[in-house]
N, C-alpha and C positions, 0 to 999 in steps of 0.2 A: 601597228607599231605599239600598241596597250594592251594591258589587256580590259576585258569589256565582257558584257552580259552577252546570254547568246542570243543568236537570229531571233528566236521566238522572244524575249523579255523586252528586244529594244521594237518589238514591232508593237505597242499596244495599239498603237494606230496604223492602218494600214493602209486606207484610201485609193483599193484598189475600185469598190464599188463607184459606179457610173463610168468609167472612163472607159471613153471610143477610140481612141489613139490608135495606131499602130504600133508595136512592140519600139520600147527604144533602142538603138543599135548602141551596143554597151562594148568600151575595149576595156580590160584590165592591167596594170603593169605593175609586177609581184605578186606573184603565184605564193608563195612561202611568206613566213613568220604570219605575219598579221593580214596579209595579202588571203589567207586559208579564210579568215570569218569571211573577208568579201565574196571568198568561191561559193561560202553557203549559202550567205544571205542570195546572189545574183541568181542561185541555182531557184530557191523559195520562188523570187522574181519572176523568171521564167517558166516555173509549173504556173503562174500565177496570170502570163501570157504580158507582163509590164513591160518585159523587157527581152531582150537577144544578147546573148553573148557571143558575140559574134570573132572575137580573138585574144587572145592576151600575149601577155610580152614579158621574160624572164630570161635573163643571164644561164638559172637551171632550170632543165626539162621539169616540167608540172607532175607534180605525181601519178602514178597512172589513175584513170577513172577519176580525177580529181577536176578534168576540165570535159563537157562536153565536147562527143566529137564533131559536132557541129562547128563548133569555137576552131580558130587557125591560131596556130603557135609561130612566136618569132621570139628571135632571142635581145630584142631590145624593141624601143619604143620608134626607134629611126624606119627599122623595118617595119615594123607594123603600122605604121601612116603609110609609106610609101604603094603597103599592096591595100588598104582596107579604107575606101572613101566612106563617107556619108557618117561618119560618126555622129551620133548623140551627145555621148556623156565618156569622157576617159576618166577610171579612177586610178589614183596613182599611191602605191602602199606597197613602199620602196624604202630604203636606208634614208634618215635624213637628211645626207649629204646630197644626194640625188633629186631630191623637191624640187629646187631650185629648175636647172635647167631642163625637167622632163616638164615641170609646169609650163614653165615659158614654152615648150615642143607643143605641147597642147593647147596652149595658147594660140598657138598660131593656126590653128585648126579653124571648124565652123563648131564642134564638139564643145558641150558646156565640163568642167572638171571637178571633180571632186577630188581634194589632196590630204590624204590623212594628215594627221598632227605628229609635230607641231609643223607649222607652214613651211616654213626653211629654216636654214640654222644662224639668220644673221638679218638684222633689220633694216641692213641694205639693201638682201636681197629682197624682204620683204615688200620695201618701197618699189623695188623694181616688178615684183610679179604682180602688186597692184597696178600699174599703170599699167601694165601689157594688159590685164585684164582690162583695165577701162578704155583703152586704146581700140579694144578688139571687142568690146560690148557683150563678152560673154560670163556668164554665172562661173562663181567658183564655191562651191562649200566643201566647208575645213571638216575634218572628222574625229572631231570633239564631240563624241556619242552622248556623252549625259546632257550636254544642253538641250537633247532631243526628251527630256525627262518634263511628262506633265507637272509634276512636283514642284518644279520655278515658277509655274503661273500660280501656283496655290500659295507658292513661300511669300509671293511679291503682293499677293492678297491678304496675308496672315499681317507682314510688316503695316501694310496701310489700314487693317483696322487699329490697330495698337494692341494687340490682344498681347503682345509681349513689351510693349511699354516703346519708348524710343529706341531705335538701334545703335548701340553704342558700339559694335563691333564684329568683324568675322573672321572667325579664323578655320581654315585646313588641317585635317591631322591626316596622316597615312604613314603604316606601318606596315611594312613588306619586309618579305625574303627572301633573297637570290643570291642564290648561291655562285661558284666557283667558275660552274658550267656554262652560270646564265653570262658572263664576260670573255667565255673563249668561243661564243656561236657565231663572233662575225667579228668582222677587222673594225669593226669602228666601235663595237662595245667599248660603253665607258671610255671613246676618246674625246678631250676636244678639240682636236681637228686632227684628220691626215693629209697627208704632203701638204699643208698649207691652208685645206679645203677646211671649212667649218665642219664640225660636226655635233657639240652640245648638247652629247649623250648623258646627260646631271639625272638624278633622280626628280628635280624637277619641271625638266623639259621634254623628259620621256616615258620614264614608266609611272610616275604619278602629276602628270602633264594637265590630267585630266582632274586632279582638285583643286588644282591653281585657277586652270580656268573656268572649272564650277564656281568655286568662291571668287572670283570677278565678274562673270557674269551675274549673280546675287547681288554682291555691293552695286549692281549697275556703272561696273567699267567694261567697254565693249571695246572703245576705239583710244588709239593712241593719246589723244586728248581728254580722255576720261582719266587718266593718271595722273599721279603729283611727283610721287616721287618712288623707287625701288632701293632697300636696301637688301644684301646680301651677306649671309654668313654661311661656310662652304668649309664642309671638309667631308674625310674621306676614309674610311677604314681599309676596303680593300686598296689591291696595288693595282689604281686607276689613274686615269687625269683626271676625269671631274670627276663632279661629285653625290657620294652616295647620301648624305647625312647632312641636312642642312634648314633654315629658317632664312623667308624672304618675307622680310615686310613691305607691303603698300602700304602707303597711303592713297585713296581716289583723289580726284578735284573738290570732290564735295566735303573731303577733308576726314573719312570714316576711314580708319584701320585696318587691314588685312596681311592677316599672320598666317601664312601654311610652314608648318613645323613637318618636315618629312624626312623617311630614312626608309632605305632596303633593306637594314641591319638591324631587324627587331630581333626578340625571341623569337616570335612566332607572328605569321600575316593576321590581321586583322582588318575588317573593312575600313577602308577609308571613308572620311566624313567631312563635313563642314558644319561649324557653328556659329548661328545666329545671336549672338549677347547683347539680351536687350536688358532696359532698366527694370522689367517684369518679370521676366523669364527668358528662355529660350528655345530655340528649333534647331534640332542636328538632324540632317538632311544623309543620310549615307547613299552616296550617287550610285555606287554600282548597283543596289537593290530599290530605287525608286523609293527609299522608305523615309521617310518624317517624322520626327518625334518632336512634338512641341511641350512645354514645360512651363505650367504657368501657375498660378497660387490657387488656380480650381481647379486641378491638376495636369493626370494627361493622356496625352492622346497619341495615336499612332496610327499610319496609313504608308498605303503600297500605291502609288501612281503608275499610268502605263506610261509607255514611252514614244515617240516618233523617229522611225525609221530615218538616218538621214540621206539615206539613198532614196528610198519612197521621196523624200520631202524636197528631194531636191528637183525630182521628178514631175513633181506636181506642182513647182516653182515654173516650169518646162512648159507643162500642159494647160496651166491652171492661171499663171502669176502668181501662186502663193507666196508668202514671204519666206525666204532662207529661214533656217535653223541656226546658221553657223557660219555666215557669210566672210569672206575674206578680209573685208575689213573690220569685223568686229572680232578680229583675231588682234589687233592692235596693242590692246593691255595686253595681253598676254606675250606678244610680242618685244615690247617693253623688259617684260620682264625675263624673256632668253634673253636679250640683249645684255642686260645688266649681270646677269650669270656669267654670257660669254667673254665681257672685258673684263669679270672680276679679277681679280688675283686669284693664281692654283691655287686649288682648295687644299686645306690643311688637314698634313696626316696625323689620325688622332694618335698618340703614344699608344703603342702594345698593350701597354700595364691595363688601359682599359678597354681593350677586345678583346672576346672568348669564341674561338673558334666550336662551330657546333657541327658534328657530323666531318666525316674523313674523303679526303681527294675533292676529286671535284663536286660532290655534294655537298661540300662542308660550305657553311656561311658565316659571316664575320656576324657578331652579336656586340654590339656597344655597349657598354655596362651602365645599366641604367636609365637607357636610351625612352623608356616608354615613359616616365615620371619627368624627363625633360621634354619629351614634346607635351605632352599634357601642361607643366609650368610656361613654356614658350607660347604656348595659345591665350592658356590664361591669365596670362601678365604682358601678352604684346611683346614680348621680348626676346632681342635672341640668345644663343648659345652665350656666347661670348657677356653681355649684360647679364646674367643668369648665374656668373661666373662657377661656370660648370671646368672640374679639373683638367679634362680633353682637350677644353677650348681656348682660344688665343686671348689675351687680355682684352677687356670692352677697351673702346678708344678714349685716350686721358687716366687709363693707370700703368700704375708701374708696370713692368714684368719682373 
């Protein structure tokens, strides 16, 4: 459902050595979009003798050579329990609307699950797939890839010496580009919801999903109670429901600041980050490349982390007891914060006068004017769009219009 560094980047650890196990009986459900990284990594798996792919399950036929023929094909997750006992592990990397009850189908299994992100589209259901889980005493990890990045044991190391002074704050930047095309690939693009069904397809519960909840897992909010409060400010260039262009501020319990400032309507993509603002200096962590840069008055430094597999890890939660990477309930903050996305008010279309469309047909992408010089000010002052009183944006609350 992200996009994400490939098989080999997120493997810095592999922990394939010592293990006597027998292969774990692995089903798949979504062959396509994001479903394709799982066919590589489980294929890696399998040379690697960790695991069996023993079936998968998709609405369309798998591309050819894209599934071993070992693997049995069914066209949903109903049939494929019905013929394929003894499961292991179901992973599930499917439309977000669909989390919900294929989890709970796998829930009801003996199979531990792995459900890509974000968990479901509503934090009702979320309450509900936690208790089937705990009802049913099986593992679930979420597949929020960068928390499997060595680089947060270092970051949480770096804040405790004080080598960047107190932490006064974090904030998210991400800057993407999608285009025309990338909202006609499927019915639920950019909705939020069909026929009734959740769906909270926003720019940041989906494709930058993954620096919100880097920057909470950093401030140390994991679980729902790690939260204070979520504000939201949402609009939208393309002709969407949610939203492409927007700033969500936390606050933690502990009362520290987080500002992810995001938009799919840059110039141009640029890696997304997170920044560490201490009273000394600072550390911008860019998730998809493991990389750290800390900044401090004896200057600076820079480093590449590897990463942990969170298929491997979950695996060896299985084999091992290891502890999750990504566990379903320290999906909570993050949680929190689709929630508060999904009751907000439709997000607000920005006036023409400031989008410049780039490239023609369905290549073309909507470009916010000026959009990188406000997520930058929106980080750096805590602030959203609207407080910022950027031309685009709706009045901050308590002025005129």
């Amino acid at each position: 459902m992200a996009t994400s560094p490939s098989a080999a980047s997120q493997s810095g650890h592999h922990g394939h050595a010592g293990h006597s196990a027998p292969a774990a009986r692995v089903a798949l459900v979504g062959v396509h979009g994001f479903g394709t990284h799982h066919l590589r990594n489980l294929e890696r798996l399998q040379a690697a003798g960790v695991v069996e792919l023993v079936a998968v399950a998709d609405p369309q036929p798998p591309a050819p050579g894209s599934v071993p023929y070992t693997a049995a094909v069914f066209p949903g997750l109903t049939e494929l329990l019905a013929a394929t006992p003894d499961l292991d592990v179901i992973i599930v990397a499917t439309p977000i609307q669909t989390h919900a009850p294929l989890g709970l189908a796998a829930l009801a299994t003996t199979a531990d699950l792995y459900l890509e992100k974000p968990p479901v589209a509503s934090l009702a259901d979320f309450n509900t797939l936690y208790e089937a889980a705990k009802a049913s005493g099986r593992s679930v990890q979420i597949g929020f890839q960068s928390l499997g990045s060595h680089a947060l044991a270092a970051i949480e190391e770096l804040v405790a010496s004080g080598a960047i002074g107190t932490l006064q704050g974090i904030s998210a930047t991400g800057r993407w580009v999608r285009d025309r095309a990338y909202y006609k690939r499927s019915r639920w693009a950019g909705k939020r919801s069909i026929d009734g069904v959740d769906v909270v397809d926003g720019v940041a519960t989906n494709p930058l999903a993954h620096a919100v909840a880097t920057a909470l897992r950093i401030a140390g909010a994991r679980t729902i109670e790690d939260v204070a409060s979520v504000e939201t400010d949402l609009y939208r260039a393309n002709d969407i429901e949610s939203d492409d262009t927007s700033v969500i501020r936390i606050r933690t319990a502990k009362g520290l600041p987080v500002t992810c400032a995001l938009t799919i309507c840059a110039t141009e993509s640029a890696e997304p980050h997170v920044t560490l603002q201490g009273s000394r200096g600072k550390a911008v962590f860019h998730y998809t490349e493991d990389r750290l840069t800390v900044t401090t008055p004896a200057g600076q430094t820079e480093q590449v982390f590897g990463r942990d597999d969170l298929t491997e890890n979950l695996l060896a939660h299985r084999r091992e007891g290891r502890e999750l990477i990504s566990p379903l309930l320290d999906s909570g903050a993050f949680m929190l914060v689709l929630e508060a996305i999904r009751t907000a008010p439709l997000p607000a279309l920005i006036d023409g006068a400031y989008i410049h469309w780039a490239g023609d047909g369905d290549a073309a992408h909507a470009v916010v004017v000026g959009i990188e010089e406000a997520l930058e000010r929106a980080t750096h002052e805590h602030a959203t769009f609207s407080e910022l009183g950027l031309p685009w944006a709706l009045p901050a609350r308590g002025t005129a219009s």
